[in-house]
C-alpha positions, 0 to 999 in steps of 0.5 A, a space after each residue: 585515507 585509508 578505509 575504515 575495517 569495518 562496515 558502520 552503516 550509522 557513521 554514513 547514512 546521516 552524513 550523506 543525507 545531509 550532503 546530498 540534499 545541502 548541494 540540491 543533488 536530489 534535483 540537479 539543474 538539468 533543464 535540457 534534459 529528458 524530464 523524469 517525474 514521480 510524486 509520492 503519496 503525501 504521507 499524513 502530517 500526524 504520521 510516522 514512517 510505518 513499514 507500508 512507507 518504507 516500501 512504497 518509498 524505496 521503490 520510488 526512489 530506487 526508480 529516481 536515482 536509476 532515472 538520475 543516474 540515466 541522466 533525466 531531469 528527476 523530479 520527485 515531489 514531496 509533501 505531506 498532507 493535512 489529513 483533517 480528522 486525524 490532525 483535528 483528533 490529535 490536538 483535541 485530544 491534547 486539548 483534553 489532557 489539559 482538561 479543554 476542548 474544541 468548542 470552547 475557542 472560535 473555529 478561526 482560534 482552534 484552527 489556528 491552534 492546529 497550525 502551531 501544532 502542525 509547525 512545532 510537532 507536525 511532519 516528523 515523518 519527513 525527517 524518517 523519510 530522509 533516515 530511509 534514504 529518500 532523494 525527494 525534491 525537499 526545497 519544494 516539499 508541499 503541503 495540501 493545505 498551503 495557500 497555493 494548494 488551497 486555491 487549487 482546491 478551491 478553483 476545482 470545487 466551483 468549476 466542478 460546481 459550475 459544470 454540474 459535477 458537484 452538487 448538494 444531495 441528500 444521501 446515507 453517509 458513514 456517520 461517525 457519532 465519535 467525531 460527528 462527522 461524515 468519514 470515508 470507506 477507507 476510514 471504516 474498519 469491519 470488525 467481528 462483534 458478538 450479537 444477537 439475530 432478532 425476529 419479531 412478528 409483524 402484524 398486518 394490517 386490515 386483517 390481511 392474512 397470508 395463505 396459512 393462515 397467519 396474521 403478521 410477517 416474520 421479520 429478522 434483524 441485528 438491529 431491533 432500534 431501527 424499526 423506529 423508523 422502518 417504512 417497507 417490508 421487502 419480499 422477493 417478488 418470486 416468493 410464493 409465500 408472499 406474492 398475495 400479500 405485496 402491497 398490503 400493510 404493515 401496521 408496526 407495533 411500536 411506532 403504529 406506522 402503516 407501510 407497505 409490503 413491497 416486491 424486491 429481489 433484495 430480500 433472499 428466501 432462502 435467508 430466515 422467514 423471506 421477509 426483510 423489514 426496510 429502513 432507508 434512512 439508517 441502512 445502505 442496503 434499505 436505502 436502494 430498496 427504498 428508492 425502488 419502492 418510490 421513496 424520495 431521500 427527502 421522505 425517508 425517516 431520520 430517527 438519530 440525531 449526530 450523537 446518535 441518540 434518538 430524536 422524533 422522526 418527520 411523522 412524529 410517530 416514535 413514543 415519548 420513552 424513546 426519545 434522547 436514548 442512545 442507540 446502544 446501552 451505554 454506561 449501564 443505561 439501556 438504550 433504544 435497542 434494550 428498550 425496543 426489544 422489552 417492549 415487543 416482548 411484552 407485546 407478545 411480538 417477539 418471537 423467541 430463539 430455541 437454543 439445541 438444549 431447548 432453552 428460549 432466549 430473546 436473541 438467537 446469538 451471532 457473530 456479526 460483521 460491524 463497521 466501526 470508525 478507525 478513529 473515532 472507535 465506535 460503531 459507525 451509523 448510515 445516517 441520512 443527511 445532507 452533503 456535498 457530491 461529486 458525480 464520479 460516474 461522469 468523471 470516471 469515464 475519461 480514465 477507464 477509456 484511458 486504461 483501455 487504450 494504454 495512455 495508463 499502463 496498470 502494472 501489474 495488470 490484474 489490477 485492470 479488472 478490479 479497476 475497472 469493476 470499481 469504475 463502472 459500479 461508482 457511486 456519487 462520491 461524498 466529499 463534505 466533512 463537518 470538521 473545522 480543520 481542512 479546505 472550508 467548502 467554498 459555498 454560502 447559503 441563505 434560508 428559506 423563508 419570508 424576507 422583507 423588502 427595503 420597503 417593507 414587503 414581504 417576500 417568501 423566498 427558497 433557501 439559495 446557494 452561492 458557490 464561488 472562489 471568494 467571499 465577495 463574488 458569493 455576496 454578488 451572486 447573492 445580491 444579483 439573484 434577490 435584486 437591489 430590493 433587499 438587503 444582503 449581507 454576509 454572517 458569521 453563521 445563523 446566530 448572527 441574525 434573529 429575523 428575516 429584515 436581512 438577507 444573511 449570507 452565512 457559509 457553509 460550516 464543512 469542510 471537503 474530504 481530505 481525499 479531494 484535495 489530495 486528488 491535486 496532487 499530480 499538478 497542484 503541486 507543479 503551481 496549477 492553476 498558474 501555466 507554470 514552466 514546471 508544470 508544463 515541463 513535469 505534467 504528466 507525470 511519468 510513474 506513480 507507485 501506489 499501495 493496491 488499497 488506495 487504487 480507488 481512494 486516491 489513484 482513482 480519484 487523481 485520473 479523474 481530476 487530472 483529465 478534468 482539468 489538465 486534459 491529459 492522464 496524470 501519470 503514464 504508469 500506474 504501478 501497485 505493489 502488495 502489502 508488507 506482511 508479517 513472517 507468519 504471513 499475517 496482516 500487521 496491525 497494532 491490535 495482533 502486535 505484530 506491527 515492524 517499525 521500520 526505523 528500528 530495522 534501519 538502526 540494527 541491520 542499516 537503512 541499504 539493508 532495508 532497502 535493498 530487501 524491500 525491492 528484492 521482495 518485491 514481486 509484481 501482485 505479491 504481497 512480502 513477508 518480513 524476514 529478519 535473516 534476508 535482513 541480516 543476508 543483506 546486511 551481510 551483503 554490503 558487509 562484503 561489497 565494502 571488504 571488497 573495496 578494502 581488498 582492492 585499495 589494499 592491491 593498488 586497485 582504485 577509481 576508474 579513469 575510463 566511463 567505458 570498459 578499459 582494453 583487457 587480453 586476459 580471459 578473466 578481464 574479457 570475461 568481467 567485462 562482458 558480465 558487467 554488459 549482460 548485467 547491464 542489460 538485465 538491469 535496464 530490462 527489469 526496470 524497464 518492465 518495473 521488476 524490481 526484484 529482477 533488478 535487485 537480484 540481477 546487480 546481487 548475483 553480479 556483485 556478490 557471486 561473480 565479482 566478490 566471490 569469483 572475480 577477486 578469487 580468480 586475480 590474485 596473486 596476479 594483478 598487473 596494470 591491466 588488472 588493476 584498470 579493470 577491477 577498479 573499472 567493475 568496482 565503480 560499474 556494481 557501485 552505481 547499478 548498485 546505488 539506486 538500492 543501497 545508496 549509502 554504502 555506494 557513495 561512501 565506497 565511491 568518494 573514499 576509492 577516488 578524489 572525485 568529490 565533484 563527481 559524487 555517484 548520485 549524479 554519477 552516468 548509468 554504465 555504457 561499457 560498450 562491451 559484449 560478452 567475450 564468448 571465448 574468455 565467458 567459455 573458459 572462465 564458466 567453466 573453470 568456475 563450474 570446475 572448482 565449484 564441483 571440486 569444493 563440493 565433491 569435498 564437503 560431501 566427502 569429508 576432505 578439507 577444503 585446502 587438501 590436494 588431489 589428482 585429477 584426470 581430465 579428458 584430452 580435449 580439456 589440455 588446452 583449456 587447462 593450459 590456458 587456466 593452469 595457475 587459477 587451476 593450481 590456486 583454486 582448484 588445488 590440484 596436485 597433479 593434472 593428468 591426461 592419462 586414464 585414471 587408475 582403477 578402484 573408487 573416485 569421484 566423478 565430477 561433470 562438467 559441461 558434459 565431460 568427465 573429471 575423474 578424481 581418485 580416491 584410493 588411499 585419501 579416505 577410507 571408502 568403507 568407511 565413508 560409504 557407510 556414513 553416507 548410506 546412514 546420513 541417506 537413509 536417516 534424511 529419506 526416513 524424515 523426508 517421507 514422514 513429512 511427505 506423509 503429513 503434507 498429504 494429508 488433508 486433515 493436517 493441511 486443512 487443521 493445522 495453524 498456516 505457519 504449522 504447514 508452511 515449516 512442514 513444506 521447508 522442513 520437506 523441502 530441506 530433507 528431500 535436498 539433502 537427501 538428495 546431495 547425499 545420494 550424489 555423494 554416493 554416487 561420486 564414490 563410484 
């Protein structure tokens, strides 16, 4: 049938989705091919295809079809991962709409209501995926909280366990009072706060005094609550100020807790009075200090409880008032703080600020940088608990030595430095959760205390840990280590026994980090811990394409666990692209309003359009800025690729019988030919050294500029068999350099070009047109090309319309090339007469081309004056506006002040003038 007139992206993205996954042509059987393996990052299953998505995946499956096309055996994973706040929030939440919660249910009833969210709402991303085009291997879509996935994780956490590498500390975590639960740096978002910068007098103890004569130390801090639990004053072992007073103490007004002054380089003279009041248990930095000092983690003071409302330290120290306070004023309440800064107040130990009016006021004001939980919504508390570690340091090593001798290849490379910065400062990596939802910590715990015997005895015994793949080995190991004497028993949790008759053996309540899990990813996802073929055929890896931000969080992470237990490196190439920006340059987020949904770009311009944008804006270590009109361009694009195919079916053109270029003697065949072999190589090139803007921009040029716009302009009205066979041959060449882009459009073009609908282009052969470059035939066409090109241009500057004819005197050594070219010079350049003579006097335009002079006259086709006069008003009009941008761009004032977008549209505007002032002082120049 004949071809549609018009280019209709929906009416084909969803039929070839559909056909491509049907006929399992994302994985076609190739088992004694080169294999070719890319997992992609699992998208959480609450999730929704954001603009981030949309790059990330385009680059991976332009990187997949190339390789499918190549003929590799392309495996790319898919799944999606269980993300345990995020999925535990989302069904709480619809619990709270019909006025229930969570702990009205059992943990095994709540988490089975989480799986029928999960198999009736959960994964609408993966049907967006598909909209986008994606060719993931969708019969094996994997799922991190699967029972094989889940034995993964488990087989990982108890041999690390057993290794030494993961471990029970007691260490300051994010603490998030929302969901009352530990959360990641990556779940932490810093936000601007308005607050108040407190100082108080703290008085010293045994009626020390400092050199001037002062009997307290001036502290200052944005948090006044914490000092419930201060245990240090920190001053810098060089200050002066100070050196008589180190290990003296403080005697804290409110709590009356005696600490010492101690030495530390934290504290930083030049900031405030020099003197920073320390409290480990609630404050990262404080936490360092304090260890330093001596303090065990086990001896800093907690003063929160989860909530984080106030509860009696170890010392029993904080004032009855205190206690059950939130941290914060809190619906008209005030809290610790409030209460805190009141009571130094009337004690006379707060020292007030002095505004520039002269004004005191109890807090000097400030901008403060505060971390606030990305889910949960409120302020995040470093809180010091108990939970489970990984040691990152050791399992680091392996990695970095990795990157060091090539085995991964960083691209960009600048990334190399943050990477191994990160690596070499790695801290123990937290991996326990107090959530219901997610991978259950395969650890059992008993109490300490005083157990009796079978026998009636007395026994006092140390809390004890059994960490094993199963509920029955953990009751052996239990039953092993307190012996035949005692009777051990497994339960539900502490509620299910009231004395120590028994041994009770209870679970450990948390959960791991979803980051954990999904550092398996790699192998747990070819059926690891089993030897499977495809995990010996597909590990490791060949690429994983990764956003920057997640370089520690996850890819990291996967190269520790996957040298750990595979032995080997997870992927070979480690590829990070940038952010997705808005066209301002701004970072997207829904608070700015300023977020692009991706699927409503895909529904206006076409998902080939989005895709093909994404990997022409993808610059190695740069980030992309939306842009609606590259959208419309190409748009547009395929717009002109499928009314080129319309133009050849319409000339008998049609599917090429020959995988090889076909025998050509006509220049203009040579000359295609040997473009579609340079374009080849630039290709392979660009993919070689992941540029995919390279790439994209290479088979672009080829497609729009040389074949649609000069290839089918330079044969018609001439097209023979040999044509015919070589058009159609270039034709099915751009389709498939042009798939792994625009996949959509290039099938649709292959299958209605031919009948070859056991040949479809996603299994198609990457070209091999053994051809070069027809030196010869490139020559002449080039510089017809160039030839006609000047003309057009010299037309427009002038004023003529495009279809008029003219004379033109070329130089001698041209006659034979214009011999040979004489009916494309005839059509294109639209030529009246060619002349060899020299040209008669009196104005002209002079064109040059490769060095040669045209001479075009115009004596009697425009009025000269006329036209020099309009050009010399355009000329001076855009030079007028051209240094009046000139003039703003150099000033630092206006550079410096005005808004970034301001200064970016006076770049463009300069840029645009300084063009045209500059075509039209060619243009003048043309009038001779």
């Amino acid at each position: 049938m004949p071809m549609e007139k018009t280019f209709d992206p929906a009416a084909i993205e969803a039929k070839w989705s559909h056909e491509w996954e049907s006929r399992g042509l994302y994985r076609p059987a190739r088992p004694d091919a080169q294999p070719f393996t890319i997992v992609n990052p699992p998208p959480n299953v609450t999730g929704a295809l954001h603009i981030g998505h949309a790059l990330d995946n385009t680059l991976q499956d332009v990187l997949v079809r190339y390789e499918r096309l190549r003929g590799k055996d392309a495996l790319w994973v898919v799944g999606m991962d269980h993300a345990g706040i995020a999925t535990q929030m989302v069904v709480e939440r619809q619990m709270e709409a019909r006025q229930d919660k969570r702990t009205n249910y059992s943990r095994e009833d709540f988490v089975e209501k989480v799986w029928q969210w999960k198999a009736e709402s959960g994964g609408q991303i993966t049907g967006q995926l598909r909209r986008l085009g994606c060719s993931m291997d969708w019969s094996r879509e994997q799922f991190t909280m699967d029972p094989h996935f889940t034995r993964a994780v488990v087989k990982v956490f108890v041999d690390l366990h057993k290794k030494g590498l993961i471990y029970r500390d007691k260490r300051l975590v994010n603490w998030d009072p929302k969901l009352k639960t530990a959360i990641s740096d990556l779940e932490v978002e810093t936000v601007e706060v308005k607050g108040g910068f407190w100082h108080f007098k703290y008085p010293l103890a045994d009626g020390v005094t400092l050199d001037d004569g002062r009997d307290y130390i001036e502290v200052a801090t944005t948090r006044p609550e914490t000092m419930l639990a201060d245990m240090a004053v920190a001053v810098h072992p060089d200050d002066a100020r100070y050196k008589s007073v180190i290990g003296k103490e403080i005697l804290q007004p409110i709590t009356g807790r005696r600490f010492k002054i101690v030495a530390d380089e934290h504290a930083d003279p030049e900031l405030g009075s020099g003197a920073v009041k320390i409290t480990p248990g609630h404050d990262f930095n404080d936490f360092e200090v304090g260890k330093r000092a001596g303090f065990k983690a086990a001896e800093m003071l907690n003063m929160f409880d989860g909530d984080a409302n106030v509860i009696q330290t170890a010392d029993g120290l904080v004032p009855q008032e205190y206690l059950g306070l939130h941290r914060f004023k809190r619906d008209g309440i005030d809290g610790a703080r409030e209460l805190v800064v009141a009571r130094m107040k009337e004690a006379g130990f707060l020292i007030p600020h002095v505004d520039k009016d002269g004004n005191e006021q109890d807090a000097e004001p400030r901008t403060i940088q505060t971390p606030f939980g990305d889910r949960g919504g409120v302020v995040i508390e470093p809180w010091l608990t108990d939970q489970w570690y990984v040691d990152a340091e050791t399992l680091a090593q392996p990695p970095m030595q990795a990157v060091r001798d090539g085995r991964i290849n960083i691209v960009p490379k600048t990334w190399e430095k943050t990477f191994f910065n990160w690596m070499e400062n790695i801290q123990p990596w937290c991996v326990s959760r107090q959530l219901w939802w997610g991978h259950r910590i395969p650890a059992w715990h008993t109490l300490a205390g005083t157990y009796k015997t079978k026998r009636g005895q007395s026994v006092a015994m140390d809390a004890q840990i059994f960490v094993a793949e199963t509920e029955q080995e953990a009751l052996k190991q239990a039953q092993e280590k307190f012996g035949s004497e005692f009777e051990v028993r497994i339960v539900n949790d502490l509620t299910d026994w009231s004395s120590y008759e028994i041994v009770g053996v209870y679970r450990d309540p948390d959960v791991l980090d979803t980051w954990f899990s999904s550092a398996l990813w790699p192998f747990a996802t070819l059926g690891w811990p089993e030897n499977t073929e495809l995990l010996r055929r597909h590990y490791p890896n060949d690429v994983l394409i990764s956003g920057f931000d997640i370089l520690f969080f996850w890819d990291a992470r996967m190269a520790m666990q996957g040298m750990e237990f595979m032995g080997d490196v997870p992927w070979k190439t480690l590829y990070l692209h940038g952010l997705v920006r808005a066209p301002d340059g701004a970072k997207m987020s829904k608070s700015k309003g300023n977020v692009v949904d991706p699927l409503g770009l895909i529904d206006q311009y076409g998902a080939d359009a989005l895709r093909f944008f994404m990997a022409a804006m993808e610059s190695q270590g740069r980030d992309i800025k939306m842009d609606d009109a590259r959208l419309a361009g190409y748009r547009n694009f395929a717009t002109k690729l499928w009314n080129a195919a319309r133009f050849c079916e319409s000339n008998g053109i049609s599917a090429s019988t020959s995988f090889e270029a076909p025998p050509a003697s006509l220049p203009v065949n040579r000359w295609i030919i040997g473009e579609v072999a340079a374009t080849v190589a630039a290709m392979e090139s660009a993919f070689a050294a992941y540029r995919f803007d390279e790439a994209a921009n290479a088979i672009y040029s080829f497609a729009w500029d040389r074949f649609c716009d000069w290839y089918l302009e330079l044969i018609k009205g001439a097209i023979d068999d040999e044509t015919k066979a070589v058009a159609g041959w270039v034709l099915d060449q751009i389709l498939v350099m042009l798939h792994p882009f625009m996949p959509f459009i290039t099938e649709e073009l292959w299958t209605g070009l031919g009948e070859r609908a056991d040949y479809p282009l996603i299994t198609a052969k990457w070209p091999a047109p053994a051809a070069e470059k027809d030196a010869g035939a490139s020559a002449d066409i080039d510089w017809l090309i160039k030839l006609v090109s000047e003309l057009r241009t010299a037309k427009a500057e002038l004023g003529l319309p495009p279809g008029a004819r003219l004379t033109a005197h070329f130089p001698a050594s041209l006659k034979g090339r214009t011999d040979k070219l004489s009916a494309q010079l005839d059509r294109l350049a639209r030529l009246e007469a060619i002349s060899f003579d020299p040209a008669p006097a009196g104005a002209s335009a002079q064109l040059v081309v490769e060095g040669e002079t045209i001479t075009v006259p115009l004596e009697g086709v425009i009025d000269i004056a006329a036209e020099r006069e309009r050009l010399t008003k355009a000329l001076a009009a855009a030079t007028k506006e051209r240094d009046s941008l000139a003039g703003r761009l150099n000033n630092p004032s206006f550079v410096e002040r005005a808004k970034p977008e301001a200064v970016e549209k006076a770049r463009a505007d300069h840029a645009a003038k300084e063009a045209e002032a500059d075509r039209l002082t060619a243009a003048l120049a043309r009038l001779g």
